[in-house]
C-alpha positions in Angstrom: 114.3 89.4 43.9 116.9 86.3 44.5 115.9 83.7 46.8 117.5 84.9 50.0 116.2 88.3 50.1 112.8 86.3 49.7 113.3 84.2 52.7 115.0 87.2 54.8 112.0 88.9 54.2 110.0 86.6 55.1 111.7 85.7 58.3 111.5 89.6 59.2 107.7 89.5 58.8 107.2 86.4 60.6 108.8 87.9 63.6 106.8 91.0 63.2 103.9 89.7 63.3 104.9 87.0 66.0 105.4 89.9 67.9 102.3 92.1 67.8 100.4 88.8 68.2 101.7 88.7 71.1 101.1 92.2 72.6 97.4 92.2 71.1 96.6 88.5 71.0 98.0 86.8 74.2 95.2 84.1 74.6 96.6 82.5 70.8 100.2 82.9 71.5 100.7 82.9 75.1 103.9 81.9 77.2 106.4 82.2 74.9 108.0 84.0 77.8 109.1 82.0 80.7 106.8 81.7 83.8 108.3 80.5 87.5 107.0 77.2 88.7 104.6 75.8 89.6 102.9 75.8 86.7 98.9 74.9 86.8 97.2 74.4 83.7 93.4 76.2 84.0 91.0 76.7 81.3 92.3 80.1 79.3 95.5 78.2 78.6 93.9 75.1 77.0 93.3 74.2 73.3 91.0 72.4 71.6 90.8 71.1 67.8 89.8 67.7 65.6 92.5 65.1 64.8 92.3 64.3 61.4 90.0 60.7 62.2 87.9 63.2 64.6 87.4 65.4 61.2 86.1 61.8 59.1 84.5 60.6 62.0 82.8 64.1 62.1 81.9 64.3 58.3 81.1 60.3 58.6 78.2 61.4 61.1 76.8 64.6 59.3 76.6 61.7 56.3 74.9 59.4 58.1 72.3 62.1 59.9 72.2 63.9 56.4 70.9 60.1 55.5 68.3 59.6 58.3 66.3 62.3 58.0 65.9 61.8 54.2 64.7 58.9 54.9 63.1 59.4 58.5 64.7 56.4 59.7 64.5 57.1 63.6 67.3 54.0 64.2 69.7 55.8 61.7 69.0 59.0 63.8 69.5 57.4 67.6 72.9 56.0 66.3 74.0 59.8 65.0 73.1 61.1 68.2 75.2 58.5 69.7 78.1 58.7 67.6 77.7 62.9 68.6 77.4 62.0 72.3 80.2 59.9 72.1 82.4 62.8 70.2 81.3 65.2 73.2 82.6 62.8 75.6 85.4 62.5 74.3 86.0 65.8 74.1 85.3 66.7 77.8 87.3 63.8 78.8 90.3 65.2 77.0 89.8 68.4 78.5 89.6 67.6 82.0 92.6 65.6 81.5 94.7 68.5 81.3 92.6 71.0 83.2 94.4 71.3 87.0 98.1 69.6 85.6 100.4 70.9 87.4 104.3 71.7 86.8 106.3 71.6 90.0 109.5 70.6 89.0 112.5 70.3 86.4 115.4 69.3 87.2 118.8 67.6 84.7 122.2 66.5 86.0 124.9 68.7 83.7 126.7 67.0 80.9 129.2 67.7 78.5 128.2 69.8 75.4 127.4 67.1 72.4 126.6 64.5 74.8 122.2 63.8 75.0 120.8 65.5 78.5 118.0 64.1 80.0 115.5 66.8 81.4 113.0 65.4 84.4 109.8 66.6 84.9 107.4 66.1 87.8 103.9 66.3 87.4 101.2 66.6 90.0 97.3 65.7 88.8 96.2 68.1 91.2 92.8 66.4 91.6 91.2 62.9 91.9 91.3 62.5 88.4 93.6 60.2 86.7 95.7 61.7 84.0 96.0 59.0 81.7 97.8 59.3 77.5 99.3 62.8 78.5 101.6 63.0 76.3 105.1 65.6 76.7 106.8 67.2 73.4 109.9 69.2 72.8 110.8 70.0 69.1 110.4 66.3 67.8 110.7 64.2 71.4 108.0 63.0 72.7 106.9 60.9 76.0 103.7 60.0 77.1 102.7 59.5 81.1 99.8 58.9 83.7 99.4 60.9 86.6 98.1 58.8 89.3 95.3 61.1 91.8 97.7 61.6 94.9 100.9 60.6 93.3 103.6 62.5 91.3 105.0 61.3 87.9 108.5 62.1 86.8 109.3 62.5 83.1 112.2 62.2 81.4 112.8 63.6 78.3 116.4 63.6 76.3 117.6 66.6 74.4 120.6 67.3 72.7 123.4 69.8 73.6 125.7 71.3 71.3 127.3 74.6 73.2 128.6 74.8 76.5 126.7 77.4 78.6 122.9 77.6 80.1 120.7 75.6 78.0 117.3 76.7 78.4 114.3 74.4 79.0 111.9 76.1 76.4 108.5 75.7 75.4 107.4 72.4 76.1 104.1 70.9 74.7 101.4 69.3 76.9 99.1 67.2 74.9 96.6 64.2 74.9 94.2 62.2 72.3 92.4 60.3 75.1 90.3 58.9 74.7 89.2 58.6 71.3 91.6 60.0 69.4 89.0 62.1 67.7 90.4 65.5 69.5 93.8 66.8 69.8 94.0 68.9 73.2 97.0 70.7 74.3 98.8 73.5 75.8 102.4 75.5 76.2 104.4 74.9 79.4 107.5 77.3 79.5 109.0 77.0 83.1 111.8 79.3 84.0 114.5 76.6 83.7 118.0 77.1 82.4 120.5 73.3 83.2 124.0 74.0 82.4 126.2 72.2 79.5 130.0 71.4 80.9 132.6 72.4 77.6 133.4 68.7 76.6 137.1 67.9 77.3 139.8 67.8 74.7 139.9 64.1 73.2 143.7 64.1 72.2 145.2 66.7 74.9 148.9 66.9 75.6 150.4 65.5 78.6 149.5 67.2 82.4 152.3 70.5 82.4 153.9 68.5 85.1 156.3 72.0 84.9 153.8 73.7 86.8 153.7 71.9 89.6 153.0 74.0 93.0 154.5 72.8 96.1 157.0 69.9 96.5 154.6 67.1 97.0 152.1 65.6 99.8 151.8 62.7 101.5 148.7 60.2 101.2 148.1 57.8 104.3 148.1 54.3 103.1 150.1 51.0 102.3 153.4 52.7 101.4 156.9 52.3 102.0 157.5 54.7 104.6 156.1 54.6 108.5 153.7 57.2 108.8 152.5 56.5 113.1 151.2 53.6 115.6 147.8 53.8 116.0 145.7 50.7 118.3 144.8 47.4 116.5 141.2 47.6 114.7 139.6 44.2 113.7 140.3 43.5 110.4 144.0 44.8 110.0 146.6 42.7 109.0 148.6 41.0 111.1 152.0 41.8 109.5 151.2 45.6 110.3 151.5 44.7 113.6 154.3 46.3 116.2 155.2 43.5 117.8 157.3 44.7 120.0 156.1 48.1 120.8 153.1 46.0 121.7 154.6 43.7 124.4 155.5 47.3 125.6 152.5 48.4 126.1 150.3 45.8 126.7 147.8 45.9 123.7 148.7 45.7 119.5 149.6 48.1 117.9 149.7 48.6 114.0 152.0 50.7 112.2 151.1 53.3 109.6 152.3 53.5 105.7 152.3 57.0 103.6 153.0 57.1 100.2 154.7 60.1 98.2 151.8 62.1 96.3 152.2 64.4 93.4 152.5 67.9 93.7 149.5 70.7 93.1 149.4 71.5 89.1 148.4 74.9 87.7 146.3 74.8 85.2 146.7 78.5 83.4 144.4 80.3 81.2 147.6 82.2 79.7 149.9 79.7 79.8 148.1 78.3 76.6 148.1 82.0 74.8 148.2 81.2 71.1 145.6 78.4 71.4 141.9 79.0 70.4 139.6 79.8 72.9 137.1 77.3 72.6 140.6 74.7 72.1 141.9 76.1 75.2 138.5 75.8 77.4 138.4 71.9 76.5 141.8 71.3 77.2 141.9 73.2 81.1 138.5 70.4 80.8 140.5 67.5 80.2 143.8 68.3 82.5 141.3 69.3 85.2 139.8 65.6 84.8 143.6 63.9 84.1 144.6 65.6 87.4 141.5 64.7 89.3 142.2 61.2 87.9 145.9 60.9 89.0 144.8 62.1 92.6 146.6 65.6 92.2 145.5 68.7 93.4 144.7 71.3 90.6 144.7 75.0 90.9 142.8 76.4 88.0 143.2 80.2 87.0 141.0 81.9 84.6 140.2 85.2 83.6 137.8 86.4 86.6 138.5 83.6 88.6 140.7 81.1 90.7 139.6 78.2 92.3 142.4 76.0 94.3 144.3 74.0 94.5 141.7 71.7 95.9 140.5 68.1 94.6 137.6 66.0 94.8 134.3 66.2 92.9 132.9 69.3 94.8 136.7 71.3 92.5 135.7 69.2 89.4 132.1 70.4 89.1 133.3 74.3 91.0 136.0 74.6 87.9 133.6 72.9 85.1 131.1 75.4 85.8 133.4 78.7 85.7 134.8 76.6 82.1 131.5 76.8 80.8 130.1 80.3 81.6 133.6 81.9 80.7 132.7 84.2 77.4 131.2 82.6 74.1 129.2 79.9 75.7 125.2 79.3 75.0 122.5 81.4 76.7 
């Protein structure tokens, strides 16, 4: 059988038997389904096994108590005892580290897809216990914490993004060697957290379709060329704004008003770029939604499904971003 079918097969039985584990052994495979927050770590949900030291340090002491009583040397024995006593402690400390953790929050700003996100986590120690060398893992990131008795500790871990669309949070791993390092203690946190991935902007775009322009233009209060008003003198303006003589008028300064011309509203149209790639056409509403935003112009974005504007400001960025990414094709 070539090499393929081999690993296909494989694969398929992996899964299969992922999945009755699941339905018959849930205490050994547990949470690989999302659970809402807040999530509280208790005793059925907590594992327990020797770190390769704990395993020499182990078969160092069966040695050394294998020793001792061949000889009957009573010091030899007190010193296996408390090399045990100190492995139980150790142990039990570990444990209650992680017993009563709590998961109350995860939160992450979105970013654009191929750019790092950084996932926060808050963490509550539930007790008067300080959590100290906990340790948080996703695929090969790790960050280690302490969770203060009273206080809550935010993590941030980074993860990379490649796909516009929800990214979910996933199975994280809670773990801790304290204090010994003898005992590896851990369990799975998978919180029902999805952050979403903006489509990253097209790097070499074409110019803004200036064509497309809706409406004949705006005006933008400011320093311009053309009188806008007279409003009253406020203390700091210039005093070459001042009316002078619409002031000895009326008995108090007034200062005159600029506006300057402002470009018009763009459209930014799914089918205007028909022939383009979809994924291509996605970045590139990106990056002239961001050129427009840049320029101070209103944009007016129309997709399939939706239509948002002509508005501006970050509140249109993020509104139109988001419809980008969940548009057909996207992660999750």
């Amino acid at each position: 059988m070539p090499r393929q079918q081999l690993r296909t097969a494989w694969t398929a039985l992996r899964r299969r038997l992922l999945a009755a584990a699941e339905r018959r052994l849930p205490a050994l495979t547990r949470l690989r389904a999302s659970e809402p927050l807040p999530v509280v770590l208790d005793r059925r949900r907590i594992y327990v096994l020797p770190s390769a030291p704990g395993l020499f340090f182990g078969a160092l002491v069966a040695a050394m108590l294998l020793g001792a009583l061949n000889y009957n040397n009573n010091p030899a024995l007190m010193l296996c005892f408390l090399a045990a006593s100190a492995m139980h402690a150790s142990l039990l400390r570990g444990y209650l580290t992680l017993r009563g953790l709590r998961l109350t929050q995860v939160q992450a700003a979105p970013v654009y897809a191929g750019e790092p996100m950084t996932l926060r986590f808050t963490f509550e120690a539930g007790d008067r216990r300080p959590r100290e060398g906990v340790c948080l893992s996703r695929g090969s990131d790790t960050v280690c914490f302490t969770a203060a008795p009273g206080e809550l500790a935010e993590v941030t871990l980074v993860v990379a993004t490649e796909r516009r669309g929800w990214l979910p949070v996933g199975r994280i791993c809670v773990y801790t060697r304290n204090p010994l390092g003898l005992f590896r203690v851990w369990s799975w946190v998978h919180p029902q957290r999805r952050v979403l991935v903006y489509p990253m902007p097209e790097a070499n775009a074409p110019p803004l379709p200036r064509g497309a322009d809706l409406g004949a233009g705006r005006m933008r209060r400011g320093a311009g060329e053309e009188p806008h008003s007279l409003r009253g003198y406020r203390h700091g303006d210039p005093l070459r704004l001042v009316a002078w003589k619409r002031s000895a008028r009326t008995g108090h300064l007034m200062v005159r008003e600029f506006e300057t011309p402002r470009g018009g509203d763009v459209l930014l149209d799914w089918d205007a770029l028909a022939g383009v790639p979809t994924e291509l056409r996605i970045r590139r509403l990106a990056r002239w939604l961001l050129d427009a935003e840049r320029e101070g112009l209103r944009s007016l974005l129309n997709v399939p499904g939706s239509r948002l504007g002509p508005a501006s400001g970050s509140d249109h960025v993020h509104a139109c971003l988001r419809v980008l990414a969940l548009l057909p094709g996207g992660a999750g």
